[in-house]
Every structure is written in structure tokens, then in C-alpha cells.
N, C-alpha and C positions, 0 to 999 in steps of 0.2 A: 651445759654439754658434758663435762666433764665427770660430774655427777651422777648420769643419764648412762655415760661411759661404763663405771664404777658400777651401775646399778646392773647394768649387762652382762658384766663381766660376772659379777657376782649369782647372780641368775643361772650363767651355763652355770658356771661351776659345782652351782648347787644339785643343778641337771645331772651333769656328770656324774658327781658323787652318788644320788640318788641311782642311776642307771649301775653303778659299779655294785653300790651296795645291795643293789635286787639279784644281783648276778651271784653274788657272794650267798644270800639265802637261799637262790633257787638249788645252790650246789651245797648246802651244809646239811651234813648228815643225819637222820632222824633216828639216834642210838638211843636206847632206853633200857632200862628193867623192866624183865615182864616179869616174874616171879612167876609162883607157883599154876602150875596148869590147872582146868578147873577138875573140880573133885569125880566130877562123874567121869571122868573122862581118864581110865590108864594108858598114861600115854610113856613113852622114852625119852627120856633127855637125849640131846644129841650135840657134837662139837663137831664136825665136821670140815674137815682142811678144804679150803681151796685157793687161787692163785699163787703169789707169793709170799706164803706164812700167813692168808689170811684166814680165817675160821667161820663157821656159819652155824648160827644155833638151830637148832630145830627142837620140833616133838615127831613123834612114830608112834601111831594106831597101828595096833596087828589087826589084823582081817582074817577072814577066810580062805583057808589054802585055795587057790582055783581060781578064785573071786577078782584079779588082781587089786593093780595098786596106783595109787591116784597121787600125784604131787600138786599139790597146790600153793600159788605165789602170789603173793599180795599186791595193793597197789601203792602207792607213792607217799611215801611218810607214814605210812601206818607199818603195820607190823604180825607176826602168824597169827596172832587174837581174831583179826578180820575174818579170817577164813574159817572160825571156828564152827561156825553154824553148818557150812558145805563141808567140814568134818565129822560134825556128828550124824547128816544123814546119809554120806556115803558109806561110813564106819557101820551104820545098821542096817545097812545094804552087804555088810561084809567085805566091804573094799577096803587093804589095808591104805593109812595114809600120811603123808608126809608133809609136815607144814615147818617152813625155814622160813626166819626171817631173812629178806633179801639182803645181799651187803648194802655196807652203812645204815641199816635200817635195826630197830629192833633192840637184839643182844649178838647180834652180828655185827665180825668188824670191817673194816675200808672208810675209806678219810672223805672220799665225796661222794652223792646220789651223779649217778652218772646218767643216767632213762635210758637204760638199756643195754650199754654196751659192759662194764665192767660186772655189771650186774646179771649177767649170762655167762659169767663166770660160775657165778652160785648157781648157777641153776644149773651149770651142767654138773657140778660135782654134786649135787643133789640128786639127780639120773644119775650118775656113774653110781654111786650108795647104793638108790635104791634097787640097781642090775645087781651089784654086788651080792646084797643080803637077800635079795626074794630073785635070785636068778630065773627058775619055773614061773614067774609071775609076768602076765601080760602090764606095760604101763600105761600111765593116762595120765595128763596133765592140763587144768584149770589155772587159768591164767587173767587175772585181771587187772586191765589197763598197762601200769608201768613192768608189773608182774606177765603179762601176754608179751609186750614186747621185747620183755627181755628173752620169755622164751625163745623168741623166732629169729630175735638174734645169736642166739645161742648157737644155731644151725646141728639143733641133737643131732647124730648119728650112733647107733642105727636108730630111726626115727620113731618114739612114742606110737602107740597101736590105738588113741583115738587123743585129740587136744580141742579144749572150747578156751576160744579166744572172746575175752569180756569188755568192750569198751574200748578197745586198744586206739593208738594214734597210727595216722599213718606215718609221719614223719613229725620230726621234732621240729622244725620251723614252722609248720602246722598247728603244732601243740600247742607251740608258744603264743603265736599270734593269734588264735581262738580265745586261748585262756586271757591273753592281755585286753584284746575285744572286750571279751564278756567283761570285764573290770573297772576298763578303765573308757571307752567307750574306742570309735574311730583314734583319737591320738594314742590310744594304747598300741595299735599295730603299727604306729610308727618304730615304736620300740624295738619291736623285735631283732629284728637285725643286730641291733645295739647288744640287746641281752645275748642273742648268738654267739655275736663276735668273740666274744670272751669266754668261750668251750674251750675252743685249741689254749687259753692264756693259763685257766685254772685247771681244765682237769685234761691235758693232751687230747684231745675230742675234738674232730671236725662233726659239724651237724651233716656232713654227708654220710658217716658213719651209724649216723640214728634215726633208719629210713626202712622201718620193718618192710613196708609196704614192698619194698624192693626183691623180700627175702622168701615171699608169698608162692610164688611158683617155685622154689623149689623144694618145697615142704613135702613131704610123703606119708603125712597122715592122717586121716579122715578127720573132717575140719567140722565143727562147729561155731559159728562167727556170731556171737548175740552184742546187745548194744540197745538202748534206750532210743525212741524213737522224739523223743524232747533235751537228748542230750545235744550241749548246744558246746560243751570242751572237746569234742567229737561228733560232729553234726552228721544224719544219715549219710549225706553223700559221700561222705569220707568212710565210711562203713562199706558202703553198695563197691566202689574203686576196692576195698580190699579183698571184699568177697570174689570179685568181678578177677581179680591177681591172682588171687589165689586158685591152687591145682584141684582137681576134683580128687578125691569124692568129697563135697564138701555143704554144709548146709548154712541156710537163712535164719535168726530168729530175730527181730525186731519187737521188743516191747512195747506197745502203745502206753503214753503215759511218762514212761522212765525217763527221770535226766540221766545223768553221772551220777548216779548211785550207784551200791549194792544191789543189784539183780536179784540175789537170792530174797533178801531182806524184802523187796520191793513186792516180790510176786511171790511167795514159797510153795507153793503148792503147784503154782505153775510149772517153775524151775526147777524142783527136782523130779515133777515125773518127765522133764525133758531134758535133763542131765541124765536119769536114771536107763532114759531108755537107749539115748545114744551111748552112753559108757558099757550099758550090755547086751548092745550088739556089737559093739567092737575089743571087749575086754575079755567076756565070756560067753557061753552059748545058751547060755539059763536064760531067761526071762525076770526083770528084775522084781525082786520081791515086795 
């Protein structure tokens, strides 16, 4: 009995630890070297302040006067390299562009991935730059997944003039208990709660704070909501509820096919004559090239 006691005990604990320590990686920051930008590609270094004393790296594609200018945000643990591809061919569309790594991500600093909330910091002083420096330039913001939601928690004002939202979650108690699903089977959504809990302990974050879904009606600009029709870290339905929140004027695209990929990667020829077309009708009056 007492053994049996002993073997119990020793069990939670190991439980515990285990659930602590998943908590501990789901929040530790994905900093990196990216070095040098690729060659084809003249782009700007950038350091860019935001929060308090925090800094945000980027690059800057010039574009064409007129044409505007397109910010793009990564998703979760990766970094601005992701987004390179939807940089070179909005850049040869003439749209200038701006790729940051998100905080804690990258060659950006901040001490934990937060999904969205502290990470809507950089994104706004990413908009604020880019009104800055291309003041005459209409904006546009591509946002995928962890990078969408932090857009929409950001709450821009004055509001971007067209935004496609990639994959995004509706809520982070959602995220979590999908992604645990998918991994670990039924006992993994036990979890959830568990990993929650521990938001408000490491990084001041209640999960009611990371509920894009929430923020949908009252966005004010021309929406684009795409997403993977076999994504299963973001299953349709949780898509159709965002579309369905969200304020008009706003569209549908659903890939047949796609998980939780890269969109662009997955489909390219598809995605950018449907990026191409919505960024110019709401960016400029041309017809895209």
C-alpha cells in the first residue's frame, strides 16, 4: 500500500512538472540571427522602438509612389524570412513592404511569446513607422496566424485600407485545446485548462485577453479571412464564426486541400492573383499588374 502511495505520488508530480514545463516552452521566446537579407532583395535594416525600451527589427522594400504599402507578420516561432515569398511578389507589384520580426521572435526583443497580446504592441508601432515614412501611401496588412491575431488585437486606429487575415485563432483556449488534440489525442484536451492557468502566473495574461474573435466587429477594414480547409489547429468552423463576427465588407476564401500551412507556398499562383486583386482594389485604382 504504501509503495502503491509512493508510486502515486510520484506520478502527479511528475504530471505536474510535466504540465509546468510545457507551459514554460509554450511562452519562451523564439530570438534568433537572421543575418543578412537575401541578395536579390534591396531591402532596409530597421530598429524600431516599441513598448517599453523594446525594439523591433525589420526590413523595408521601397515600392512604388502610389502603389501603397503592405506590412506583413509572421506566425509563431518563425520569424520575417517566412514572409519572404509574399514580399517579393507584392514588391513586383510595386507595393512598398515591411517585414518585422514580431517581439520575442526573430532579432526582436521581449522576454515571452505572448499570442497576441504584447505582440500588438509591434505591430502597432510597425503602422505608426510605416504612416510616418510613406505618409501619402495607402496601408495593407497580411497577417498570419499568431501574426493575424495580434494584428486584431492591436485595435489599429485609423484603420489599415485593406487586411487578409491567414489561419488566425479564434481564441486562445481554442488554440490550445486543438493543438493539444491534435497531439496528444482526447487526454491532451484535458490539459488545457492546466496550460491556461499559468498565462496570468508567467506572463500577466488572462486567456480572456486573447479572444481575437471578440475584436471582429469592430474592425473597419475591408477583410479578407483565408484559411486551409484540412486545417485541423484551426478547423473550418472556427473560421466560418470569424467570418460570420466579423463587419462587412469582408470576404471568404477557403483552400481545398490546405492544413496549417503557408497559403502562399501551398497554392502560389492561386494566392497571389487573390491577394493581388483585393490589395488593388483597396490600396489603389490600377488594376494589378
Amino acid at each position: 500500500m504504501r509503495t502503491s502511495r509512493k508510486i502515486l505520488l510520484l506520478a502527479a508530480f511528475s504530471f505536474v512538472m510535466a504540465v509546468i514545463g510545457a507551459g514554460e516552452v509554450l511562452c519562451r521566446p523564439a530570438r534568433r540571427p537572421i543575418g543578412e537579407a537575401p541578395p536579390d532583395l534591396q531591402v532596409r535594416n530597421l530598429r524600431l522602438p516599441y513598448g517599453q525600451g523594446e525594439t523591433l527589427s525589420a526590413w523595408m522594400l521601397r515600392g512604388q509612389p502610389g502603389r501603397g504599402a503592405v506590412l506583413l507578420l509572421h506566425g509563431v516561432r518563425a520569424d520575417r524570412r517566412e514572409m519572404l515569398g509574399r514580399a517579393r511578389f507584392l514588391n513586383q507589384l510595386g507595393y512598398a513592404v515591411l517585414l518585422p520580426d514580431l517581439p520575442a521572435h526573430g532579432e526582436s526583443s521581449g522576454e515571452y511569446i505572448t499570442y497576441g497580446l504584447r505582440e500588438a504592441e509591434g505591430v502597432r508601432a510597425a503602422l505608426g513607422w510605416l504612416r510616418r515614412e510613406l505618409p501619402d501611401e495607402k496601408l495593407g496588412v497580411i497577417g498570419v496566424s499568431l501574426g493575424a491575431a495580434a494584428f486584431v488585437l492591436a485595435q489599429a486606429r485609423p484603420a489599415p485600407s485593406a487586411v487578409v487575415l491567414e489561419s488566425m485563432f479564434p481564441s486562445i483556449n481554442e488554440a490550445v485545446t486543438n493543438r493539444l488534440g491534435l497531439y496528444l489525442g482526447a487526454p491532451g484536451t484535458v490539459l488545457a485548462p492546466l496550460l491556461l492557468w499559468q498565462l496570468p502566473l508567467r506572463v500577466s495574461i488572462s486567456p480572456s485577453q486573447l479572444q481575437p474573435i471578440s475584436e471582429m466587429a469592430t474592425m473597419h477594414s475591408p477583410l479578407l479571412i483565408a484559411a486551409g480547409m484540412a486545417d485541423q489547429h484551426t478547423p473550418v468552423a472556427e473560421t466560418q464564426r470569424i467570418f460570420d463576427a466579423a463587419a462587412a465588407p469582408k470576404d471568404l476564401w477557403l483552400l481545398p486541400g490546405a492544413a496549417h500551412v503557408d497559403l502562399h507556398a501551398f497554392a502560389p499562383r492561386e494566392y497571389e492573383a487573390r491577394i493581388a486583386t483585393f490589395l488593388a482594389r483597396h490600396l489603389h485604382a490600377q488594376a494589378p499588374i
